[in-house]
C-alpha positions as CSV (number, residue, x, y, z in Angstrom):
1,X,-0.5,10.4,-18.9
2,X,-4.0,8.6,-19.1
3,X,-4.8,5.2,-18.8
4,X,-5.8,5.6,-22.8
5,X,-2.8,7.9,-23.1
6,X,-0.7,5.0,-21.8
7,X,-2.6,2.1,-23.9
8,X,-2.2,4.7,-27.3
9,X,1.6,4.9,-27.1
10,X,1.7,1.4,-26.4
11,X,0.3,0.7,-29.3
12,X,2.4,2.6,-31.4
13,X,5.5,1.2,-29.9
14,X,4.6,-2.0,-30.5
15,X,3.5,-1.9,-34.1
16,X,-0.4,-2.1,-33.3
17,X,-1.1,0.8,-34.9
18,X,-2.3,4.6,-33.2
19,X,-4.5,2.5,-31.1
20,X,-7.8,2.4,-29.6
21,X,-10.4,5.5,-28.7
22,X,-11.4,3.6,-25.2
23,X,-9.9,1.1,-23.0
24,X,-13.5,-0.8,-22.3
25,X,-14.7,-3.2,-24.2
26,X,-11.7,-4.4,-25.9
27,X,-10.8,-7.7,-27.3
28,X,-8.1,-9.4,-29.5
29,X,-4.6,-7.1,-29.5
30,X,-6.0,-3.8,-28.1
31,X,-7.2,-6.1,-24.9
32,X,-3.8,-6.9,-24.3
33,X,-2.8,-3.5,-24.4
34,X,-5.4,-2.8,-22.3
35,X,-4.3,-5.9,-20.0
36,X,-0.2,-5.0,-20.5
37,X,-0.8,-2.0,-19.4
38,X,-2.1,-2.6,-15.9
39,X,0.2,-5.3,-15.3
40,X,3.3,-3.0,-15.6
41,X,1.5,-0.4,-13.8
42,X,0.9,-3.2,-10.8
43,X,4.7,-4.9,-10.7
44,X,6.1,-1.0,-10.5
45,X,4.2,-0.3,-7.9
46,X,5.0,-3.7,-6.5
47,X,8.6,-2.9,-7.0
48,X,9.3,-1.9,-3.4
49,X,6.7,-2.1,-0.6
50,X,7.6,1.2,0.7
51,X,7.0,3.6,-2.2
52,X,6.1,7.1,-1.2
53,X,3.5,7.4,-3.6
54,X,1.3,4.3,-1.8
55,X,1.8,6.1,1.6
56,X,-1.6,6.7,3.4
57,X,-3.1,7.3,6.7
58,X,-6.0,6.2,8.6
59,X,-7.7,6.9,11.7
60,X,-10.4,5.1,13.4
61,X,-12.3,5.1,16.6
62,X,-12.3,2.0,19.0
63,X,-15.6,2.2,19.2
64,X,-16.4,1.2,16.0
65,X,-13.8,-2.0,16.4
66,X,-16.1,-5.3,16.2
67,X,-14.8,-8.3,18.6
68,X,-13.4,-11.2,16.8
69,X,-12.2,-12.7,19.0
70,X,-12.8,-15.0,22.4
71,X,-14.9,-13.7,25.3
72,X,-12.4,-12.7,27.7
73,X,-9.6,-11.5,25.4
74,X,-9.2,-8.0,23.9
75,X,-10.7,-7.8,20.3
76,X,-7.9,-8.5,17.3
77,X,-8.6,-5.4,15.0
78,X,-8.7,-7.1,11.8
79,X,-8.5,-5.3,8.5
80,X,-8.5,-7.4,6.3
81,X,-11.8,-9.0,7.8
82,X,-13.1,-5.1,7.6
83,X,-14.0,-5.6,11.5
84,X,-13.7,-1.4,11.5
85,X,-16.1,0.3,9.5
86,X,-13.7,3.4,8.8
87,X,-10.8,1.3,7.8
88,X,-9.4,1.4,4.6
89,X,-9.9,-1.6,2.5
90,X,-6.8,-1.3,0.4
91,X,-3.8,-1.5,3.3
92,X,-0.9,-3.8,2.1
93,X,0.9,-3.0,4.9
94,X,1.1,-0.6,7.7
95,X,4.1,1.7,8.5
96,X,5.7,0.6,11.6
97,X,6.8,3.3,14.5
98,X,4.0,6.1,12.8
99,X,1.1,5.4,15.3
100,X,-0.1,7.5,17.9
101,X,-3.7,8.2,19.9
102,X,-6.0,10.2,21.4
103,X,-8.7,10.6,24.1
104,X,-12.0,11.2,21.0
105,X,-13.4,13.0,23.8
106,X,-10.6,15.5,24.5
107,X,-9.7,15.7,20.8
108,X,-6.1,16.0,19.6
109,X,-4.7,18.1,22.2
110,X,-4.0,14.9,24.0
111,X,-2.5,12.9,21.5
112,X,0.7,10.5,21.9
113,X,3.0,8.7,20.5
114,X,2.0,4.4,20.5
115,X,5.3,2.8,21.1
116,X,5.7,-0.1,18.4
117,X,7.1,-3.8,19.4
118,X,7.7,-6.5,16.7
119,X,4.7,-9.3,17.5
120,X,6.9,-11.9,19.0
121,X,8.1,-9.6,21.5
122,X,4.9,-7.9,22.6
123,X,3.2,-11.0,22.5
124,X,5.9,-12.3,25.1
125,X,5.9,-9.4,27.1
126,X,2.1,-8.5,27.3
127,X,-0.1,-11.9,26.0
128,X,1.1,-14.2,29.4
129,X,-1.5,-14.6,32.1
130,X,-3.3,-11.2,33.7
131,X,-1.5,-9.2,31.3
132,X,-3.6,-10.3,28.4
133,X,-6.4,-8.4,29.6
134,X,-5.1,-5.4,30.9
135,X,-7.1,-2.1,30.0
136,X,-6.4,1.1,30.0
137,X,-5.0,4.4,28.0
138,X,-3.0,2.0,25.0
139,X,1.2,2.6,24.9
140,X,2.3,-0.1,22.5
141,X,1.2,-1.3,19.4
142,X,2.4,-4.1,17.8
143,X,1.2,-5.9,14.0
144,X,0.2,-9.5,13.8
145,X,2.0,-11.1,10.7
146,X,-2.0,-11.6,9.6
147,X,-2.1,-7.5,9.4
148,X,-4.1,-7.5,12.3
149,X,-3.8,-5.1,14.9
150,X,-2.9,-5.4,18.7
151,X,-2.6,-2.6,21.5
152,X,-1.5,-2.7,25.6
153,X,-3.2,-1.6,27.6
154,X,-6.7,-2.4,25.8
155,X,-8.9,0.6,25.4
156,X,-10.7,1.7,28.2
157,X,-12.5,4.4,26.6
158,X,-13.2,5.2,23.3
159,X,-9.7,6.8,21.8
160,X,-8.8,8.0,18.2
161,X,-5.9,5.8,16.7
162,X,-4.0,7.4,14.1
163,X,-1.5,5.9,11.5
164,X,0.0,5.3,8.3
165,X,0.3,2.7,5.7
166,X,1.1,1.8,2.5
167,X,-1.9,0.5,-0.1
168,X,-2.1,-2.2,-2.3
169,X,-1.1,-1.8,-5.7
170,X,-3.8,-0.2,-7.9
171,X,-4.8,-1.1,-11.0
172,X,-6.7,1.4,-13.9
173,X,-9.8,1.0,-15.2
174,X,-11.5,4.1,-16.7
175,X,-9.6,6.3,-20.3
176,X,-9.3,9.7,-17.6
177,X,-7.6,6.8,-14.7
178,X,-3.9,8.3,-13.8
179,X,-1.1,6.5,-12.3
180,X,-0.6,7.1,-8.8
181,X,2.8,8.5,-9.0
182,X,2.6,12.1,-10.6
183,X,6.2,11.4,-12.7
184,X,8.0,9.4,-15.1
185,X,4.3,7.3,-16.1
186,X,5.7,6.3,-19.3
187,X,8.0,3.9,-17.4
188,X,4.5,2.2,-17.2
189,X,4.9,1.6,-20.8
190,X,8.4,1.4,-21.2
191,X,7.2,-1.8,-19.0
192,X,4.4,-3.0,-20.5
193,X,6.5,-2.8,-24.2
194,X,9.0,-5.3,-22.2
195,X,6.2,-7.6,-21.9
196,X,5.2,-7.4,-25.7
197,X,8.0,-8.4,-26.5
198,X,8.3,-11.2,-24.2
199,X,5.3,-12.9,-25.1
200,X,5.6,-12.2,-29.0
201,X,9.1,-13.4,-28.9
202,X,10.7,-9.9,-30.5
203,X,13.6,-9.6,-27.6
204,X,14.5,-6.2,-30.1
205,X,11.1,-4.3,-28.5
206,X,11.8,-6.0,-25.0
207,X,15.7,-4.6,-25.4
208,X,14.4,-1.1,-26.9
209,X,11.3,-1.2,-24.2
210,X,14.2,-2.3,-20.6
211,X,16.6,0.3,-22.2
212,X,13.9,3.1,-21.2
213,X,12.7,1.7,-18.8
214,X,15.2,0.6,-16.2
215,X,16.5,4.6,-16.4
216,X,13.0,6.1,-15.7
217,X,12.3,3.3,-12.6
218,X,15.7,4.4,-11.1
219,X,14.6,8.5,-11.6
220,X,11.2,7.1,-10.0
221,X,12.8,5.1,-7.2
222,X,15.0,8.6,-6.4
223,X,11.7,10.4,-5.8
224,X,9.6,7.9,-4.4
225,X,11.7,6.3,-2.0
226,X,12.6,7.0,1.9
227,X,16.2,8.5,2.3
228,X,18.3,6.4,3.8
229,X,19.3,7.9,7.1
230,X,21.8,7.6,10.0
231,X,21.0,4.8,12.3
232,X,20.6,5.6,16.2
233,X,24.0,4.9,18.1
234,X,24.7,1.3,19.2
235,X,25.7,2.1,22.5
């Protein structure tokens, strides 16, 4: 379904009538349809931070990272400051254990797996004294809790990193705009009708609205989320 698609049935649903021809440019009740809408659509996809449908990747070369931070230390890879060029601009978070990199000169014949550490321990075992500015081809990888970047060795050439993460959630702007996920969009207003009814102080729409809603967000979650899968021996 449409963005308009979505705001239409809402509409209907919620006694506002068949609706209006165009999401822009609304006001009064049609606005908050319009406004409804995109909240449901943005607390589903905040729902769980590792939804299938927000799963992306990236790539970037470390020649195009920009230094941020103090001569004599390798350069943080910020993000969220856009300090790569190539980066996405939308990353919520990345996926741990999915990095890997190659020599851009060689090309991805000679790409490896990074081995991921949680910060606090790769900052214990590689930010202390000379290792803090050891270069080299990069084996770990580790995530600053500020979504920055960190690798050891430091690039001593100019290699291809390679990843995954998830997005931010999206919102809709434009009558054609389709949700992210390619099934079960009318939990979107299943969602949204819960909200009505919340705010208008009609608990029979936000029963009616949670009774198909919490059904089509569990069909959604079955689709949408990692299977869970045995766990590496303890010993």
């Amino acid at each position: 379904m449409t963005f308009l698609e979505l705001v239409q049935r809402y509409c209907v649903e919620s006694g506002l009538g068949s609706g209006p021809s165009t999401v822009i440019g609304q006001t009064d009740d049609y606005l908050k349809a319009v406004n409804d809408i995109n909240t449901a659509y943005k607390e589903i996809q905040g729902q769980h931070e590792d939804w299938l449908f927000l799963l992306k990747s990236f790539a970037f070369s470390s020649s195009d990272i920009v230094a941020t931070t103090p001569t004599g230390m390798p350069a943080e890879i910020s993000f969220q400051d856009t300090t790569v060029s190539t980066m996405p601009t939308d990353i919520s978070a990345f996926r741990e254990g999915k990095f890997s990199c190659f020599l851009t000169a060689t090309g991805s014949s000679d790409e490896q797996q990074l081995i991921f550490l949680p910060w606090d321990r790769f900052r214990l075992t590689f930010y202390q004294g000379a290792n803090r500015n050891n270069t080299g081809r990069p084996a770990y990888v580790s995530i600053k809790p500020s979504l920055e970047l960190r690798f050891h060795p430091y690039f001593d050439a100019d290699y291809t990193v390679v990843g995954e993460y998830y997005q931010e959630p999206q919102k809709m702007v434009y009558d054609t705009d389709v949700p992210v996920f390619k099934q079960h969009h009318e939990a979107i207003m299943w969602k949204a009708l819960m909200l009505y009814g919340a705010a208008m102080s009609e608990p029979d729409k936000y029963a009616f609205g949670r009774a198909q809603y919490v059904p089509m967000l569990r069909k959604l979650e079955i689709t949408q989320l990692p299977r869970m899968t045995f766990g590496r021996p303890l010993v």
